[in-house]
PLY file of the C-alpha trace (Angstrom):
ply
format ascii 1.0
element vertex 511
property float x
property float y
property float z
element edge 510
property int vertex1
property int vertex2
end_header
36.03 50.90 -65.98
34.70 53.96 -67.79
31.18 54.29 -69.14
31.34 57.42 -70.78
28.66 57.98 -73.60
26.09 55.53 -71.74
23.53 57.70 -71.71
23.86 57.22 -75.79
23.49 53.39 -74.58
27.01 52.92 -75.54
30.18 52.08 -73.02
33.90 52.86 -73.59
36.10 51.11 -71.15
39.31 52.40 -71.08
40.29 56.68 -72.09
42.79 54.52 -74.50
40.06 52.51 -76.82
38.83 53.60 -80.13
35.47 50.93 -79.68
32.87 51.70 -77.52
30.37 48.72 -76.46
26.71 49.44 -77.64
24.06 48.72 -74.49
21.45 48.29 -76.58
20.50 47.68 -80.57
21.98 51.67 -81.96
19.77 52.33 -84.88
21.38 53.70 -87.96
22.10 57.68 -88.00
22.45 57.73 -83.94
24.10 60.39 -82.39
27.89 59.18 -81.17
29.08 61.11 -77.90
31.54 63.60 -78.89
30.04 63.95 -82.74
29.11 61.13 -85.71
26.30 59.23 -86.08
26.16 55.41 -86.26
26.67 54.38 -90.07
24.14 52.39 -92.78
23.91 49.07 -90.97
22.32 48.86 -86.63
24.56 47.81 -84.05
23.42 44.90 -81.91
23.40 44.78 -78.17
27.14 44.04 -77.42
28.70 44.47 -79.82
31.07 47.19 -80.79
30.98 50.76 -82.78
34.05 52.65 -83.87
34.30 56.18 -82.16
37.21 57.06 -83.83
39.00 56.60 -87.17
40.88 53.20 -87.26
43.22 52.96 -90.22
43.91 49.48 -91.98
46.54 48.02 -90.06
46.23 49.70 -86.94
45.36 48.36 -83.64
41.58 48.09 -82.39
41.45 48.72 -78.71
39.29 47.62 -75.64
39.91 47.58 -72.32
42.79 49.48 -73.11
44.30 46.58 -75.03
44.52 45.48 -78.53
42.01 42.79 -79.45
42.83 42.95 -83.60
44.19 45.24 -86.47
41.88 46.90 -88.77
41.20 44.65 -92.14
40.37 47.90 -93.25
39.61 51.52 -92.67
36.91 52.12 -90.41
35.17 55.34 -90.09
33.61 56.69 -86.71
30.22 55.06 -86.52
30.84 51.78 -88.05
30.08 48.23 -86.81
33.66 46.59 -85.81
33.52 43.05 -85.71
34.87 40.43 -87.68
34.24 41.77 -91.49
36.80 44.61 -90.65
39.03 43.30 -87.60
41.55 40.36 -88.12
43.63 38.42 -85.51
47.60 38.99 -85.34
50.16 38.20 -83.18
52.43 40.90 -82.09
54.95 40.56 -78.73
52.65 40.56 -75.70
54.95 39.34 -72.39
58.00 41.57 -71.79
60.73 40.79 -69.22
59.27 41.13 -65.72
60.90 43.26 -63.39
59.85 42.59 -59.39
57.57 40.03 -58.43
54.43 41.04 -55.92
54.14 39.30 -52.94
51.47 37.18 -52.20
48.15 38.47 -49.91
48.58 38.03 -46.47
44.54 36.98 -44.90
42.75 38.37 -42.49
43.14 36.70 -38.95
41.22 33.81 -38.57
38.58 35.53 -35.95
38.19 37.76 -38.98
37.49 35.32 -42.03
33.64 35.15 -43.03
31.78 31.44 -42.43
29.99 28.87 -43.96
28.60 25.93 -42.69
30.26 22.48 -44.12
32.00 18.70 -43.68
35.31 18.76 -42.24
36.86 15.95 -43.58
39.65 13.58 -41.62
42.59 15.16 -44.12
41.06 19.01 -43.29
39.76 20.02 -46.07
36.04 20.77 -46.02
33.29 19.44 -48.12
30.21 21.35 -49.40
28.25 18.55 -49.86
27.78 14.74 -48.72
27.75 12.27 -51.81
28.65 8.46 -52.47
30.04 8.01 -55.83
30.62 4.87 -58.26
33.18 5.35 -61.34
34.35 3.07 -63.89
37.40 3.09 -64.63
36.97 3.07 -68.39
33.53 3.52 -70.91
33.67 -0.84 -71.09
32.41 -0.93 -67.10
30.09 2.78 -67.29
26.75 0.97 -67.99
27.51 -1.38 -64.69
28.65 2.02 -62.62
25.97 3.99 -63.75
23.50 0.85 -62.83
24.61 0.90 -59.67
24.36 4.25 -58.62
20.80 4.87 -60.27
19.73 1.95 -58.55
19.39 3.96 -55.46
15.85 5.17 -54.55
14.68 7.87 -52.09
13.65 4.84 -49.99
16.75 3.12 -50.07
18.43 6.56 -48.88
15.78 7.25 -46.75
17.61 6.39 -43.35
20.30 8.31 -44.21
19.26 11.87 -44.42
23.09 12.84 -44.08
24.36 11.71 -47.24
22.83 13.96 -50.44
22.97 10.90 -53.06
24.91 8.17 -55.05
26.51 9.38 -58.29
28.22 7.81 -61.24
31.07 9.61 -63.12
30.61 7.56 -66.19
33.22 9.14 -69.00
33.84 7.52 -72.45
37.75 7.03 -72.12
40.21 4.35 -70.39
41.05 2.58 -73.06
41.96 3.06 -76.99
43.92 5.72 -76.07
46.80 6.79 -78.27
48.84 9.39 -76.44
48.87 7.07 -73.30
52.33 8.39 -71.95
50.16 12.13 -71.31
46.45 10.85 -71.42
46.98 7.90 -68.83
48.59 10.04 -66.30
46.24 12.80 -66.92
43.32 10.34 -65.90
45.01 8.56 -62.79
45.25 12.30 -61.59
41.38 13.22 -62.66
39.85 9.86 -60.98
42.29 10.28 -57.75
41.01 14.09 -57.47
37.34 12.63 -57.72
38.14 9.53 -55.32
39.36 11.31 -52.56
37.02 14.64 -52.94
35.87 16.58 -49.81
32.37 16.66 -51.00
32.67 12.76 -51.45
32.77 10.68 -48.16
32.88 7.43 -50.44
33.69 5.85 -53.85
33.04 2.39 -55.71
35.82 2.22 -58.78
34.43 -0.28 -61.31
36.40 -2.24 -64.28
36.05 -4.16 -66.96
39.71 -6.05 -66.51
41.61 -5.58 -69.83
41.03 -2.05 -70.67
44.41 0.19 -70.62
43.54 1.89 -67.12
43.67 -0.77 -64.61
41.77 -1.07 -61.41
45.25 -2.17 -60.16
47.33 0.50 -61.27
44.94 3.43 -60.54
45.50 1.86 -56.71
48.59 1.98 -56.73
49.65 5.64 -58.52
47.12 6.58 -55.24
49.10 4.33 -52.77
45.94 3.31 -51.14
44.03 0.20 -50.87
40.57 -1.05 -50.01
39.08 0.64 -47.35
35.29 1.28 -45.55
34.53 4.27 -47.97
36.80 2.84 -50.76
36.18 -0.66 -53.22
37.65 -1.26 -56.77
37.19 -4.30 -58.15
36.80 -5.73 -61.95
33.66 -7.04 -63.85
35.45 -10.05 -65.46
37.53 -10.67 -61.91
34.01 -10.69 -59.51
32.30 -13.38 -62.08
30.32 -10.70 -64.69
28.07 -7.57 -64.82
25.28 -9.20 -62.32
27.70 -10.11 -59.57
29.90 -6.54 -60.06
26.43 -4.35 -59.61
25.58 -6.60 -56.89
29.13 -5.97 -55.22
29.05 -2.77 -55.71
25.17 -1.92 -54.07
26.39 -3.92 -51.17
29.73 -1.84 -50.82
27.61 1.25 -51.03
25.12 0.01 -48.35
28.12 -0.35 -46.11
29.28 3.14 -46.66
25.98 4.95 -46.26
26.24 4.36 -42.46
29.35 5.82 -42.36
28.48 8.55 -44.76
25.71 9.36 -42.69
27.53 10.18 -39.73
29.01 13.18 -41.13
27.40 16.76 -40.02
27.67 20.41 -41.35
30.04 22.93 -38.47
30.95 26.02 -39.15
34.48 26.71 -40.57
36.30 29.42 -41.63
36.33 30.65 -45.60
40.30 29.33 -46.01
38.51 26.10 -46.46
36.75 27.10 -49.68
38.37 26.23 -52.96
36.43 28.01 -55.56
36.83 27.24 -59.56
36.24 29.74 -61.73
34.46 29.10 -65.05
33.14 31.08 -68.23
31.05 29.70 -71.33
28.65 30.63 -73.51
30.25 33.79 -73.68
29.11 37.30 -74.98
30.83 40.94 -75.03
29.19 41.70 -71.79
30.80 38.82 -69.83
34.14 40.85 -69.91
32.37 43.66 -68.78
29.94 42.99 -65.91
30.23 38.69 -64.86
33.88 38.29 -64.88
35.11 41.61 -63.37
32.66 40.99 -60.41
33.76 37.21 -60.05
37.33 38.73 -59.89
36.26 40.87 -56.87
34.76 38.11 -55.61
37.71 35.86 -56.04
39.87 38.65 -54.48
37.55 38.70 -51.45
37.53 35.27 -51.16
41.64 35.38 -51.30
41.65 38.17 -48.62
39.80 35.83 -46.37
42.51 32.77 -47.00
40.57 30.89 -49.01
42.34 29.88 -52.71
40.27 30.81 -56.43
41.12 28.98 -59.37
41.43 30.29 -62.79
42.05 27.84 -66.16
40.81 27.70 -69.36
44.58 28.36 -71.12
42.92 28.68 -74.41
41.11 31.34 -73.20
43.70 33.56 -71.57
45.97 33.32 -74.45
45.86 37.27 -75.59
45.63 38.08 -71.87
48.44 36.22 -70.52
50.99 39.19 -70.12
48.10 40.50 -67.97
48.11 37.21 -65.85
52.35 36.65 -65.77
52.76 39.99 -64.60
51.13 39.25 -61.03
52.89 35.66 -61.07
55.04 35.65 -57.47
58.06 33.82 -58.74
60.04 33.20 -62.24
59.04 29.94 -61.54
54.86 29.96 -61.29
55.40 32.61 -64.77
57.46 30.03 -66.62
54.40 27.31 -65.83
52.00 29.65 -67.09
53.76 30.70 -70.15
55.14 26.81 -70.17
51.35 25.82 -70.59
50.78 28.22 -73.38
53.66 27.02 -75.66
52.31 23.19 -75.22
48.45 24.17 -76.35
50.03 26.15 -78.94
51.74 22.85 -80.53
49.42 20.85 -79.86
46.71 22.88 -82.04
49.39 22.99 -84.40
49.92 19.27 -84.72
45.85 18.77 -84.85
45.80 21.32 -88.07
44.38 24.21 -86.32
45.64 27.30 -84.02
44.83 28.26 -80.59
43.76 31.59 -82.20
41.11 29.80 -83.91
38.25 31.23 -81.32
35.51 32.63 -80.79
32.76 30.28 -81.13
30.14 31.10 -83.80
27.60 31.70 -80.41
30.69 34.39 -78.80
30.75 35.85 -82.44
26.94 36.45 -82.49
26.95 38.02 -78.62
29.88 40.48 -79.70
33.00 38.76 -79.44
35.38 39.09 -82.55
39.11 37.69 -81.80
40.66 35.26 -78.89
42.55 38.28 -78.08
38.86 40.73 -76.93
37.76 37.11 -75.52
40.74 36.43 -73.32
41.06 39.85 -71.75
37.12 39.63 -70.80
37.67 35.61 -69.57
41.09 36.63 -67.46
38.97 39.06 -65.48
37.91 36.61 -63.34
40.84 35.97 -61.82
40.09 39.43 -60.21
44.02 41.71 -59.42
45.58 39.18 -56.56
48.97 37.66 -57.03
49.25 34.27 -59.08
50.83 32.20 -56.28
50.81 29.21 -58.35
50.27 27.04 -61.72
49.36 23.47 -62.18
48.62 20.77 -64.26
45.18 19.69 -65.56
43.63 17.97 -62.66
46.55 17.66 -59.95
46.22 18.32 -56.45
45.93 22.08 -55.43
48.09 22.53 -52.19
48.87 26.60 -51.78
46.08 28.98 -51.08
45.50 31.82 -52.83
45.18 32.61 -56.91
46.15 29.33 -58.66
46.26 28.42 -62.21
45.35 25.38 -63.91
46.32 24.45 -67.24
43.90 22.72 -69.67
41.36 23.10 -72.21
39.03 26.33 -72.83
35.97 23.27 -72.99
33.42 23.78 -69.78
32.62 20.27 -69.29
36.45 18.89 -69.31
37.50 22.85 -67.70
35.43 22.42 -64.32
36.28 18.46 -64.44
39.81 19.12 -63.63
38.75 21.95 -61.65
36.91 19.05 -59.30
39.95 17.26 -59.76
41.95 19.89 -58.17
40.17 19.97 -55.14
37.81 22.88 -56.41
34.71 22.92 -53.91
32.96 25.59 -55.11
32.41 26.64 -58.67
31.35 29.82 -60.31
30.54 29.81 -63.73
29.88 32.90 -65.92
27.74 33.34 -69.07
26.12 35.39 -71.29
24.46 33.47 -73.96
23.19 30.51 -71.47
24.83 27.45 -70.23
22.83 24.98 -68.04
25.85 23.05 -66.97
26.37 21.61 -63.60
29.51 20.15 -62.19
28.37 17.33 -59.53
29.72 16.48 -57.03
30.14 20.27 -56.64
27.86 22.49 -56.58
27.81 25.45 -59.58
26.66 29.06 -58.80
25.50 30.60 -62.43
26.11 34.28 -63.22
24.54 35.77 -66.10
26.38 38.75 -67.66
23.07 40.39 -68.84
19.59 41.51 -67.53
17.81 39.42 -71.27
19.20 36.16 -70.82
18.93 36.46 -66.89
15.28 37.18 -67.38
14.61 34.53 -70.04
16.49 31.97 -68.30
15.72 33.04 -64.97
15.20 29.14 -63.33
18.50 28.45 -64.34
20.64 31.38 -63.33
21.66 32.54 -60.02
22.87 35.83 -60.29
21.77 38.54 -62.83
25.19 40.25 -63.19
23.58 42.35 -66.03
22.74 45.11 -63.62
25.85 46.49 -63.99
25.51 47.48 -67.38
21.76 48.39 -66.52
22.98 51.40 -63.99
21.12 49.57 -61.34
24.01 47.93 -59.39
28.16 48.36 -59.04
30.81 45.89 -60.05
31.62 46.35 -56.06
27.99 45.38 -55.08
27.49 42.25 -57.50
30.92 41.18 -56.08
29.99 41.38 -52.88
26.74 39.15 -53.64
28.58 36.27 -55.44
30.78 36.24 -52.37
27.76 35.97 -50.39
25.88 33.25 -52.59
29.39 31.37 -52.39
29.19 31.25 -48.53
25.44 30.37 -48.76
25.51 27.56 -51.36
28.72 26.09 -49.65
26.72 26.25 -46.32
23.63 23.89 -48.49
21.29 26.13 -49.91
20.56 24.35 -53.59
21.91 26.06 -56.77
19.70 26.72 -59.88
21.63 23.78 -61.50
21.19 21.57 -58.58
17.32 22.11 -58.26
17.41 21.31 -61.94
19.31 18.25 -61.07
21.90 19.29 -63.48
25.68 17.57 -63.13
25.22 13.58 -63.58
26.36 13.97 -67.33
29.29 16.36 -66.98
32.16 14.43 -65.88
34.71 14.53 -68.72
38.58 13.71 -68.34
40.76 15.73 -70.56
42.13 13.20 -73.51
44.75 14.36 -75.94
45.57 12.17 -78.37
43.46 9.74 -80.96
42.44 6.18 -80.51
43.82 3.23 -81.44
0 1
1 2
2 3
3 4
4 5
5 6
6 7
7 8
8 9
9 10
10 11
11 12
12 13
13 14
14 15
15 16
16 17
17 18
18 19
19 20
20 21
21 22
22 23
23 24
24 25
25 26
26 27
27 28
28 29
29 30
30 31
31 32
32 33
33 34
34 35
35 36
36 37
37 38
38 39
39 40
40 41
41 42
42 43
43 44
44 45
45 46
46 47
47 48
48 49
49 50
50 51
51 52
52 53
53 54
54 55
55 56
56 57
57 58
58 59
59 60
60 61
61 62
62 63
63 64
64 65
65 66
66 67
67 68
68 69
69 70
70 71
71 72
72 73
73 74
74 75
75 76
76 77
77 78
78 79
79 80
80 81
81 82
82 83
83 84
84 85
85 86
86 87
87 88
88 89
89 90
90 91
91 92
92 93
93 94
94 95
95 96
96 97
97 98
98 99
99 100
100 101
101 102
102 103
103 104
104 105
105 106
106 107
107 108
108 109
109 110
110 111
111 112
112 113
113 114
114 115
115 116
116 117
117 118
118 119
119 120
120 121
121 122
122 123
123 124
124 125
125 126
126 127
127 128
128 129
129 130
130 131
131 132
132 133
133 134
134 135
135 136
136 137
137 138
138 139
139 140
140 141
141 142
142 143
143 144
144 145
145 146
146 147
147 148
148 149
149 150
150 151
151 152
152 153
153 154
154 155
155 156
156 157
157 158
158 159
159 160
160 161
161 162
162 163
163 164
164 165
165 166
166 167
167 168
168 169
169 170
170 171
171 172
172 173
173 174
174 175
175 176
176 177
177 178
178 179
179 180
180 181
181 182
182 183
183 184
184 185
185 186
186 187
187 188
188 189
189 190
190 191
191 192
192 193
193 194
194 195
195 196
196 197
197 198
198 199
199 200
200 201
201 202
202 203
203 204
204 205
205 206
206 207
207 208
208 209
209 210
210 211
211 212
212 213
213 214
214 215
215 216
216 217
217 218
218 219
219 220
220 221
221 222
222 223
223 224
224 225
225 226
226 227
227 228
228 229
229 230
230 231
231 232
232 233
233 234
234 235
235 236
236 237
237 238
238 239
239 240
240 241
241 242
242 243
243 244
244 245
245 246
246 247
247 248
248 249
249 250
250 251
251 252
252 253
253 254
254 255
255 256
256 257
257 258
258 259
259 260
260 261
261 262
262 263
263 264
264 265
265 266
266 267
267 268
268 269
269 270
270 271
271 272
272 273
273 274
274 275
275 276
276 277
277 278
278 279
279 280
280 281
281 282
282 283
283 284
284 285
285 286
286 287
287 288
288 289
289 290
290 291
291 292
292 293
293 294
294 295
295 296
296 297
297 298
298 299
299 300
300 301
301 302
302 303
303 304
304 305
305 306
306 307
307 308
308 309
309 310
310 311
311 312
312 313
313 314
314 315
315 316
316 317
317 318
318 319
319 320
320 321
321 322
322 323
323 324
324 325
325 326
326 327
327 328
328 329
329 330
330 331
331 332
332 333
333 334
334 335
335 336
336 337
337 338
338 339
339 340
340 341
341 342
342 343
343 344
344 345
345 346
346 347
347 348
348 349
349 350
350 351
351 352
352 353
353 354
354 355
355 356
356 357
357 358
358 359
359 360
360 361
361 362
362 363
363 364
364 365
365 366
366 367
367 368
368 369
369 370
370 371
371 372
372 373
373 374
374 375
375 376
376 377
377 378
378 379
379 380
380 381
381 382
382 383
383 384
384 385
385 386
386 387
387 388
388 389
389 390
390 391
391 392
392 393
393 394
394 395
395 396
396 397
397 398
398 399
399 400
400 401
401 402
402 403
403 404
404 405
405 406
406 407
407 408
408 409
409 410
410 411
411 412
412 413
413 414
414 415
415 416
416 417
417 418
418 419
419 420
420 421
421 422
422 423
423 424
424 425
425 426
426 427
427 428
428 429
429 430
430 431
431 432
432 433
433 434
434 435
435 436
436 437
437 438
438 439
439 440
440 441
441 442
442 443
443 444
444 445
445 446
446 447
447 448
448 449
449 450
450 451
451 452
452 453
453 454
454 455
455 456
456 457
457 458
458 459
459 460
460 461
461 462
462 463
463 464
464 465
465 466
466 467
467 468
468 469
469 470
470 471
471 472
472 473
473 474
474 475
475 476
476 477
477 478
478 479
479 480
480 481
481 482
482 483
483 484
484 485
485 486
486 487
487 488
488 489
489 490
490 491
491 492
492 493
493 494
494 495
495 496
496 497
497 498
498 499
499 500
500 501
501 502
502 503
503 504
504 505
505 506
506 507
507 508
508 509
509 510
């Protein structure tokens, strides 16, 4: 990444852009590195300033990409942003030639630790929770009853276990795409059911809603068990018996629960999702490049990173196909794409319908300049793989997952997947958290770090400050993802952020 003209507080990324990224507010009639001045109107922090002449029509380049065409002609100096830069598509994904092999890890001796639950199936859990779910919005109030009716003292014996949880959602039933929306879910709740970093699960119905009790059993092929119940409100005699039920399952399963105890394993056993929202101009530049070296490190040491969000790589996805190992795992990727593309289509609107208004205001002007800045997370590895929203992850390494640029519905399949550990990036704020998994916040500048400092983990903002590398802020997420695996409490989780994020992807309307 180049930084040239920085001490003019302005950044240019690549020898190939004509933007450069302002550092800080540029007052009118400030000097430009290599001559011009900035025009009538300030440029905010993040946002761009043209450094050369861009004629209507012609590409606008960052990161050495296009992110728009000129609306218009812009003269050295000007603001560019979304009164003189307009989305278009041109032909982004050639014919790939070769296909990069995948990273071999370090020896085991040689992959870093963390301390965490090494579950029956070997996979490893990062934290020790009970959970209740309904299996549709008609039994939530009963589920969530349940699992809030859980007090310190009632948990009290059972130091080992971090908690009872609902994952109370609003779907299940009503739903008109059921052939996509049903399957979707079965895969979601399964992921959830049978998480590492859950060592049991209460699944509550109603009895009539379109998602059965029965059937969710059955597309798992597993049936009651000492960490596992499902039964239905109507079936157990009403809402007073099914709570009841339920507290006395979960009173059987906190014994068990309990037994579990952190060991040290080895960092193949971390899953780690990668999420960005609340996005501004300098998440491209300092938060998501130094996830990507952390995801890369993370790969190195056999453990698998997960990158989604396919709204949000479209304008980046040549960038993303071209380290795809196979025809096939490139054809899922670009097979993903083509669906979200018809399905905005069919709803009246267009996948290139993005930023948000809050990206807009922190610098962001098309989905193209937002992509390229999101897809840096997934660091330079080889894509070994691409999945659906919310199925089981089963290869290690850099793995796709399709679905919806939405945080709250992103990380849910993420969980779903068998995601661990999450790290999500921002730059205008986002207090999410993603329970039963913990969430590791990175903010992508030194303001919003500082005025949201209880709620962010990492100020990823030095970067742009001159006070820390891209290299040494990947190296510290790495770290804080070994150290929050091992127990130590996230912002979000000290906030007791994560009950209310639990959000199954749904397609169509309802009936």
């Amino acid at each position: 990444m180049a930084q040239s003209g920085s001490d003019n507080g302005l950044l240019v990324l690549n020898p190939k852009d004509n933007v450069a990224v302002a550092i800080k507010e540029l007052p009118s009639g400030c000097a430009l590195p290599g001559g011009g001045v900035v025009g009538a109107k300030h440029i905010p922090p993040g946002h761009k300033v043209a450094i050369s002449p861009i004629s209507k029509a012609e590409p606008v380049y960052k990161y050495g990409q296009i992110i728009g065409m000129a609306s218009q002609d812009i003269q050295p100096g000007e603001h560019v942003h979304v009164h003189n830069v307009a989305y278009e598509e041109f032909e982004r994904v050639g014919e790939q030639t070769g296909w990069p092999e995948p990273v071999t890890p370090l020896p085991p001796e040689q992959r870093a630790t963390f301390e965490g639950y090494l579950r029956a199936d070997g996979r490893a859990g990062t934290r020790n929770f009970i959970g209740v779910m309904p299996s549709s919005s008609c039994s939530a109030a009963v589920a969530d009853r349940i699992a809030r009716s859980f007090t310190p003292k009632d948990l009290e014996p059972y130091p080992n276990v971090d908690g009872v949880l609902a994952f109370t959602h609003g779907t299940g039933c009503g739903m008109m795409n059921r052939d996509y929306d049903v399957v979707s879910l079965h895969h979601t709740m399964s992921g959830y059911i049978n998480h590492p970093n859950l060592a049991g699960m209460v699944v509550v119905g109603l009895g009539c809603e379109v998602l059965q009790t029965q059937g969710l059993c059955g597309f798992m092929g597993m049936g009651e068990s000492d960490t596992f119940r499902a039964f239905d409100i109507q079936a157990v005699g009403g809402s007073r018996k099914a709570y009841e039920k339920g507290r006395a399952a979960i009173f059987e399963m906190l014994p068990i629960a309990d037994k579990a105890r952190r060991q040290t394993l080895t960092a193949d056993k971390l899953m780690l999702g990668m999420e960005c929202g609340g996005s501004d101009a300098y998440s491209g530049i300092t938060a998501n490049p130094a996830l990507g070296l952390a995801a890369d490190e993370l790969v190195r040491h056999g453990g698998t990173a997960v990158l989604s969000e396919t709204s949000e790589i479209y304008g980046a996805e040549h960038l993303l196909v071209s380290r795809a190992v196979s025809q096939e795992v490139r054809d899922k990727v670009m097979g993903f794409i083509k669906w979200w593309e018809d399905y905005a289509a069919k709803m009246g609107g267009s996948i290139n319908n993005n930023p948000s208004p809050g990206n807009k205001a922190g610098g962001l002007t098309t989905i193209l300049e937002k992509s390229l800045g999101a897809a840096a997370k997934g660091g330079s590895t080889p894509l070994v793989d691409a999945v659906p929203f919310g199925h089981a992850i089963t290869k290690q390494g850099l793995i796709f997952m399709d679905g919806t640029g939405y945080d709250v519905v992103s990380i849910t399949g993420k969980v779903a997947c068998g995601c661990n550990m999450i790290c999500f990036t921002t730059g205008r704020g986002s207090v999410f958290g993603g329970k039963p998994v913990p969430v590791i916040k990175l903010a992508s500048n030194s303001t919003m770090y500082n005025n949201m400092s209880e709620d962010m983990d990492i100020n990823c903002g030095e970067v742009v400050d001159g006070t820390a590398s891209l290299e040494d802020k990947g190296k510290e997420i790495f770290k804080a993802v070994l150290e929050v695996a091992s127990g130590r409490p996230a912002k979000g989780e000290l906030q007791g952020f994560g009950l209310m994020e639990f959000q199954p992807l749904i397609t169509g309307g309802v009936l």
